[in-house]
C-alpha positions, 0 to 999 in steps of 0.5 A: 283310030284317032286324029290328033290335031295339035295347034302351037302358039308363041304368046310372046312371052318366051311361052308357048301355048299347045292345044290338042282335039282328037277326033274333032273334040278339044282336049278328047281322050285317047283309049285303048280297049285290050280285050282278052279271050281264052278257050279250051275244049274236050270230048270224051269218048269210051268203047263198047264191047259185047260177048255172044253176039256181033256189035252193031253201029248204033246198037247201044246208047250212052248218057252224060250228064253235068251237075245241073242236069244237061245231057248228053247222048252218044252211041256207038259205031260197028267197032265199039266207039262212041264220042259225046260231042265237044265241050267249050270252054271261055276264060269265065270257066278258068280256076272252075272245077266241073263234074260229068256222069256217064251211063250206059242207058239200059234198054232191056233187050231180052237176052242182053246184060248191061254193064251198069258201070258210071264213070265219074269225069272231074274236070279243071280248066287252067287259063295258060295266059296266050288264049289257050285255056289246059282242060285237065280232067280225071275219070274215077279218080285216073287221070285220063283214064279209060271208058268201057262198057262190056255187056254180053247176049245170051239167048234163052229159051226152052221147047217140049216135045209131045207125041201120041203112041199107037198100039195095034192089035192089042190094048196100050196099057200105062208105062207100057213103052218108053221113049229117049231122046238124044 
């Protein structure tokens, strides 16, 4: 806000002589500052599905790293989903290209199979001019394409069985008897 302040003269000679202050300061100038500000966000999300046994919430981990290295962590829910949490944007980021990597963390629990699948996310951020910045991005290569990671349990395991075979009233001799199970 200014207050402008104008005093006019008559200098007697058919001129007049104006003088101004803003905000109390003779001849002050008056400014005004425009500052613009633009943002965009994203999230990414994918799905989880596992074969031979039911999915658990949180059973399962995923990892999203930049190019710098910062990372993310995500897990999954009781229906396969899983979201990394939101990325901001500023008009400092506009006309930039970003890249993403995301993994499923291999915790090698016995009988399960890990999908060892890395998605590629490339993302470009376009400045719209009213505020809002576009957040475009690819994964490997598919715009908006999907995130899934499929891994499967299959429980192992093996068992012998032994026994002891008594013969009354005579002496056992070797191969004697065999024994089937079914």
């Amino acid at each position: 806000e200014y207050i402008i302040d104008v005093t006019v003269a008559d200098n007697g000679d058919g001129t007049l002589n104006v003088t101004y202050t803003v905000n109390g300061e003779e001849n002050g100038e008056i400014t005004f500052e425009n500052k613009y500000k633009a943002e965009g966000k994203v999230q990414f999300s994918g799905t989880k599905t596992l074969t031979g046994r039911d999915l658990e919430d949180k059973q399962f981990s995923f990892i999203m790293e930049d190019e710098n290295g910062k990372r993310w962590t995500a897990q999954n829910d009781a229906e396969g989903n899983f979201s990394f949490e939101e990325i901001a944007y500023t008009e400092a980021d506009a006309g930039n290209r970003y890249s993403y990597f995301i993994t499923e963390q291999n915790d090698e629990k016995p009988g399960y199979t890990y999908d060892d699948a890395e998605y590629i996310i490339d993302v470009t951020v376009t400045d719209n001019g009213d505020g809002t910045l576009s957040v475009t991005y690819t994964v490997n290569g598919e715009e908006n394409g999907a995130i899934t990671f499929e891994n499967e349990y299959k429980a192992n395991g093996s068992v012998e069985f032994g026994g002891t075979k008594t013969l009354t009233g005579r002496d056992l001799e070797e191969g004697q008897f065999s024994f089937i199970m079914e």
